[in-house]
N, C-alpha and C positions, 0 to 999 in steps of 0.2 A: 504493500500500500504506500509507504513511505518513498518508493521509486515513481508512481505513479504522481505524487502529488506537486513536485516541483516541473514537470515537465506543462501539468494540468494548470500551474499557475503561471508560467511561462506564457501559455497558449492565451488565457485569460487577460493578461494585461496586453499583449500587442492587440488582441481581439478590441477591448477599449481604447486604445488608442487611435485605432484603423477606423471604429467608429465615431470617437470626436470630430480627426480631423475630415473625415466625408460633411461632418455637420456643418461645422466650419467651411468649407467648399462651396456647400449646398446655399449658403446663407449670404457669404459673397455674390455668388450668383443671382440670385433672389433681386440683390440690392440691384445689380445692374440692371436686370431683365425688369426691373420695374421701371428703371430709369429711361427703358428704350420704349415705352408705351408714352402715351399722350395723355399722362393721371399726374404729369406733377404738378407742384403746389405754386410755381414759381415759373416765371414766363421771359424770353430773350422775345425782341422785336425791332422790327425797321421802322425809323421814321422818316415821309412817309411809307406806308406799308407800296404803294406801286402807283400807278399816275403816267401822266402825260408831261415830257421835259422839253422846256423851249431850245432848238440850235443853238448854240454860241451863248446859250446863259453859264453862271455860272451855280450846280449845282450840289446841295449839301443831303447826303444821308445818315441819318445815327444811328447808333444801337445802342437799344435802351433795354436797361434788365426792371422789371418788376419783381421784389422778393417778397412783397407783404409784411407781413410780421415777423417773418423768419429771421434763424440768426445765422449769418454765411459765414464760410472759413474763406471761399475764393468762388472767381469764375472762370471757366474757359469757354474759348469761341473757336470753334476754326469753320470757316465758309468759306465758297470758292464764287467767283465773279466768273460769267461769262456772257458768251454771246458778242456785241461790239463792244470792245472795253474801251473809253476814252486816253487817249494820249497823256494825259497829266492825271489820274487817278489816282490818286494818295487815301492814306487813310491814317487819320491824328488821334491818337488815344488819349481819352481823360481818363485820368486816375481816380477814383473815391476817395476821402476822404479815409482813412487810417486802411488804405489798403499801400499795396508797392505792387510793381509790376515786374514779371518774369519774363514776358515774351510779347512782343507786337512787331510782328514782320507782314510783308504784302510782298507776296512773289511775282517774278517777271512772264510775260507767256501771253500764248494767246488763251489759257484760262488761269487766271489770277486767283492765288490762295491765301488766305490772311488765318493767320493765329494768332491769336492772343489771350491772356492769362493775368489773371493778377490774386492774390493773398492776402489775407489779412500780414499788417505790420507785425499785431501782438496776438501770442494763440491764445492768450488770455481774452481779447479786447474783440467778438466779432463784429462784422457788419452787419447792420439791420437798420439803411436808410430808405426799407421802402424801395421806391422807385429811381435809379440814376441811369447816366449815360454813361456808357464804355467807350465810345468814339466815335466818328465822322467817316463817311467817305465823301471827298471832295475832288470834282474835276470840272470842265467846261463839256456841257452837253455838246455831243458830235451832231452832223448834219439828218443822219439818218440813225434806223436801227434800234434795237433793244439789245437791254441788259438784265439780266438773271443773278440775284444772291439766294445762294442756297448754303443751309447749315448744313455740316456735319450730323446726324440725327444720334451717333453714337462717340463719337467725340465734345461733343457742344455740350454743356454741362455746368450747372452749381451746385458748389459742397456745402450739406448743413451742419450746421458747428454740431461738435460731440460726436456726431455722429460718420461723418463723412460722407452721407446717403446723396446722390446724386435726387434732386427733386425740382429737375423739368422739365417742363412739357414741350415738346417737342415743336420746336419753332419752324415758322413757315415762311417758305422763299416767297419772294417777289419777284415783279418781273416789270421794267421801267420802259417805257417809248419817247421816241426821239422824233421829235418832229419840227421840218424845217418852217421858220415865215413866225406867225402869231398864231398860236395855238387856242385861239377864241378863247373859250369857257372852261377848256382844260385847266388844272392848276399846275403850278408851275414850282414845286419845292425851292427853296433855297436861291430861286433866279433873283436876279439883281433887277433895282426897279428903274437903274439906270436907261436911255436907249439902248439897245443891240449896238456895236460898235460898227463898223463901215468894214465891205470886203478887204479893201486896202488901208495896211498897216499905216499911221499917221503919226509922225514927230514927236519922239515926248511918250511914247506908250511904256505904259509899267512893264518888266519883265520880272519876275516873281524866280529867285534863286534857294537854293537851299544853304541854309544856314552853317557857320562852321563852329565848331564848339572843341574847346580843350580843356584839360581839368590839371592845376601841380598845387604840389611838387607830381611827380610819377610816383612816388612811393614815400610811406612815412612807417614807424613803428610803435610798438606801446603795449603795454601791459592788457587784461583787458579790463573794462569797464573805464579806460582812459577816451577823452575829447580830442580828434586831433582835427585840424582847421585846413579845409581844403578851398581854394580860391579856382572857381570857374569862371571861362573865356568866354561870350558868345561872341560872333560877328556874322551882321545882317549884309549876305552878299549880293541882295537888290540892287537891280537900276535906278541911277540916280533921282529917274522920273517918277520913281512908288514912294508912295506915303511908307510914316513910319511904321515898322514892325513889331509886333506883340508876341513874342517868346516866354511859356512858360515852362517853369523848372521843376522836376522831380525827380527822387532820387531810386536809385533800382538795388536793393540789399540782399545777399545771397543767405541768411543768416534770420531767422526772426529772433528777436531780441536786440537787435543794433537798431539805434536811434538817429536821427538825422536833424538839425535844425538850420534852417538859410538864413539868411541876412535877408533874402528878399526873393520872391518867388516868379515875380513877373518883371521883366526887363521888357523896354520900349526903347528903340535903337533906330535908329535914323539908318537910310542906306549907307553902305559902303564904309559903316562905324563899326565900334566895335564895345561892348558893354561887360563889367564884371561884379559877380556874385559870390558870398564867400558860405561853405555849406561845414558844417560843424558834426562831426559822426564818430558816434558812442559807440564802443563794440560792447557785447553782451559778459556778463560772468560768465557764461556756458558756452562761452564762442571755442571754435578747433583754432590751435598753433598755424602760425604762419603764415603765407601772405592770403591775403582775405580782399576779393576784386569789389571796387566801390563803384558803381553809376550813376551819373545825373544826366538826366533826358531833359532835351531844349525842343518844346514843341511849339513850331512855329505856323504860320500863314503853307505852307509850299511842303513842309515836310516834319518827321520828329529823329535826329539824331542823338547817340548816346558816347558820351566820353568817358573814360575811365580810369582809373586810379587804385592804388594797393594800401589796404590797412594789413601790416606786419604784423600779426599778435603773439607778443614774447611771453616768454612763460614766467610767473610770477619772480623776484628776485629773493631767496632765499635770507629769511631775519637770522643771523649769527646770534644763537644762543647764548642768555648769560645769565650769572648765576644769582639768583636772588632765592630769600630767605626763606624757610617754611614760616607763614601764617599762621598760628595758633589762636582761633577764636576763641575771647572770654566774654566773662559778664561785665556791662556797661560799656559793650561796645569798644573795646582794648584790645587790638592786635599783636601779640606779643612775638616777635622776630626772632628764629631759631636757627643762627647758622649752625652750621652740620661740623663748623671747626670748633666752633667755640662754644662753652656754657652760655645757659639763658641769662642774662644781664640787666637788659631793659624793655621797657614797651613803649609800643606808638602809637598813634592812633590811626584809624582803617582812613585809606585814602576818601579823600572828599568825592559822592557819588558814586562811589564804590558796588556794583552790584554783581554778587555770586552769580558763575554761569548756572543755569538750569541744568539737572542731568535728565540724560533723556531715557522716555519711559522706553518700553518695549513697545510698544504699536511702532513708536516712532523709528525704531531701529528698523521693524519688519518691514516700513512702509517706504525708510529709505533703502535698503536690500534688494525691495523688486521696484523700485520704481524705474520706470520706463517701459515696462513688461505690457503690454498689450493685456487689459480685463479679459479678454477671452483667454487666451491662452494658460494667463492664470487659475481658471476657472477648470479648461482640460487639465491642467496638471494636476490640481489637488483633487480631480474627480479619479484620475488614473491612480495615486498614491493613493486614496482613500480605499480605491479598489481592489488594489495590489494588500494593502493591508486586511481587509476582511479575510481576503483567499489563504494571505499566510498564516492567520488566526484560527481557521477554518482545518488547515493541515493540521498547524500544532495540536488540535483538540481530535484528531481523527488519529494522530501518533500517540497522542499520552493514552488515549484508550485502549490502541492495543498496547501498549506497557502493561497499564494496569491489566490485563486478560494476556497474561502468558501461556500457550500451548502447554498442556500436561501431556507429559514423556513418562508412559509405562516402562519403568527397565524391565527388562525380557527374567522371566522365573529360572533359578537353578537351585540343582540339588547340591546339598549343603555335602563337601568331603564326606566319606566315609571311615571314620578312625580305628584304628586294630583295634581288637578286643580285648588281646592279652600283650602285655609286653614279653619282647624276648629279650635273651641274657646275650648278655655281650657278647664278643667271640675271642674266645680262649686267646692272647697273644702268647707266642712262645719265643723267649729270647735265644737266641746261636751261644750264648755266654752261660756257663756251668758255674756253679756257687762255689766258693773255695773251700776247700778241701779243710776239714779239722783235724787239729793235732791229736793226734793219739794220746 
């Protein structure tokens, strides 16, 4: 029985383990396959959603997220543009308010792809402003033709805080028309209420550039939770003949827990000038060693470039121990000083504001021990040990039973020697040697 029972609980524990982690699997899945229906709580949209666009205007579409009441950790976008894509098609990302952004790119091609992403700043801190904008697509409506944005249906996505469950509903493409002359009673998004400007190019016309942006030193260094002061470049590389430019600044942190603060967030810079901002960044207590890449994005009129710079995080500088006295607490508040060379002598009193660290209880140890550990996982482990220990509990009491019921072993019956009846008499020895002879 005792060979039987460890191979039996062997079987037993992998057997629950194979079964959590399916559940786990099962459950992952769940979250997404909900994600990919049209039930979420929270909604990604175009504004306008589709329409009629004048030739030669100039026109603006957004993407707007409705969250409701919910609490976000991040969003992601990815949609792809096609159909006639305009010549100057850009796309400017605004940021939320205590979020940072991870990715905003618009690819080249004849169908055009945009991603973009952005985080909360703090995973303590999430978003829940309701309704905001994510960004712009901005170009000059072509002569003819239509244009199509379509989401991702399984990449497109918001995460709810705590939880990370994707919850949305699955957003719907558009599709824009171009049309040459006045377009009567159609509306006209984002068109300029200016005239349409004259086939031929005339003296003096704006040419809209993209912006150049730098950021120094290249690199700085510092402990972490240290301030170090970063000085950014902008220059508005406009024709002379455009009004001033309106650059705003934000910063891109690879790290949540690093802090950022500017000197000033919006620069307004004349053509052909050149404007500076100076941007302040905290690294975090829990930040990794080393060089740590910094961002700030200049989003301007024509486009949003990003410059970059290095936070070095050195590892704390070691305090050189020294040797100070044992403390001996008395009554009335008297610390009395116990060098380890010398006898007790005199007393002092306990330093001004002086407070005893707290020691820490056992929760506190268990709860710094696993922390980082995933609540599930935790949950399968103590389910798997709980389980492994019933089963070994379960042996032991099925062992000490046969102990106590030891097999009875008949020894086999015999008959007891047979002993003589009668003893017999020795046997006669006879010596070779004759007894001496007596004297007459």
């Amino acid at each position: 029985m005792k060979k039987l029972i460890l191979p039996a609980l062997a079987i037993f524990v992998l057997l629950g383990g194979l079964i959590m982690a399916i559940i786990l699997t099962k459950q992952n899945q769940d979250i997404r396959e909900k994600a990919a229906t049209p039930s979420g709580t929270t909604s990604i949209v175009l504004s306008p959603g589709t329409g009629n666009l004048a030739a030669g205007s100039q026109a603006t579409i957004a993407i707007n997220a409705n969250t409701g009441s919910l609490s976000i950790d991040g969003f992601q976008v990815i949609a792809t543009v096609s159909g006639t894509i305009p010549t100057d098609l850009q796309f400017v990302p605004f940021v939320p308010t205590g979020m940072q952004q991870l990715l905003s790119s618009l690819s080249a091609g004849v169908t055009r792809t945009l991603k973009l992403a952005y985080v909360t700043q703090d995973t303590q801190a999430p978003f829940s402003a309701g309704s905001t904008s994510l960004g712009q697509f901005k170009f000059t409506v072509p002569a003819s033709g239509t244009m199509t944005i379509t989401f991702d249906n399984d990449l497109t996505k918001i995460a709810q805080n705590q939880t990370s469950q994707d919850v949305l509903a699955i957003p719907t493409p558009a599709t824009y028309t171009f049309l040459t002359g006045d377009p009567g009673t159609s509306p006209t998004p984002g068109a300029s209420t200016s005239p349409s400007p004259s086939p031929s190019a005339t003296p003096g016309t704006c040419t809209r550039a993209v912006q150049s942006i730098s950021m120094s030193p290249n690199s700085q260094q510092g402990t972490r939770g240290k301030k170090l002061s970063y000085t950014i470049t902008v220059t508005n590389n406009d024709d002379k003949a455009c009004d001033a430019a309106t650059f705003i600044l934000s910063s891109i942190l690879p790290y949540a827990g690093f802090s950022t603060s500017f000197s000033t967030t919006i620069l307004k810079i004349n053509p052909q000038s050149t404007a500076t901002a100076t941007i302040d960044v905290t690294s975090s207590s829990g930040s990794p060693l080393g060089d740590i890449p910094i961002g700030v994005m200049a989003t301007g009129p024509k486009a949003a470039v990003v410059a970059a710079s290095i936070y070095k995080v050195l590892a704390p500088v070691p305090v050189a121990a020294t040797t100070k006295p044992e403390v001996v607490y008395t009554t009335g508040g008297i610390a009395t000083p116990k060098p380890s060379s010398s006898p007790l002598t005199e007393s002092s009193p306990l330093p001004e504001g002086y407070v005893a660290p707290k020691p820490q209880t056992i929760s506190e140890k268990i709860s710094e021990l696993f922390a980082g550990i995933p609540q599930n996982y935790l949950i399968i482990g103590l389910g798997v040990i709980i389980f492994a220990i019933v089963l070994w509990l379960l042996g032991k009491i099925f062992a000490k039973k046969e102990d106590n019921n030891p097999p009875q072993i008949t020894p086999p019956t015999q008959e007891p020697p047979t002993m003589p009846t009668q003893a017999t008499e020795p046997p006669t020895i006879t010596h070779g040697i004759e007894p001496p002879m007596q004297n007459q």
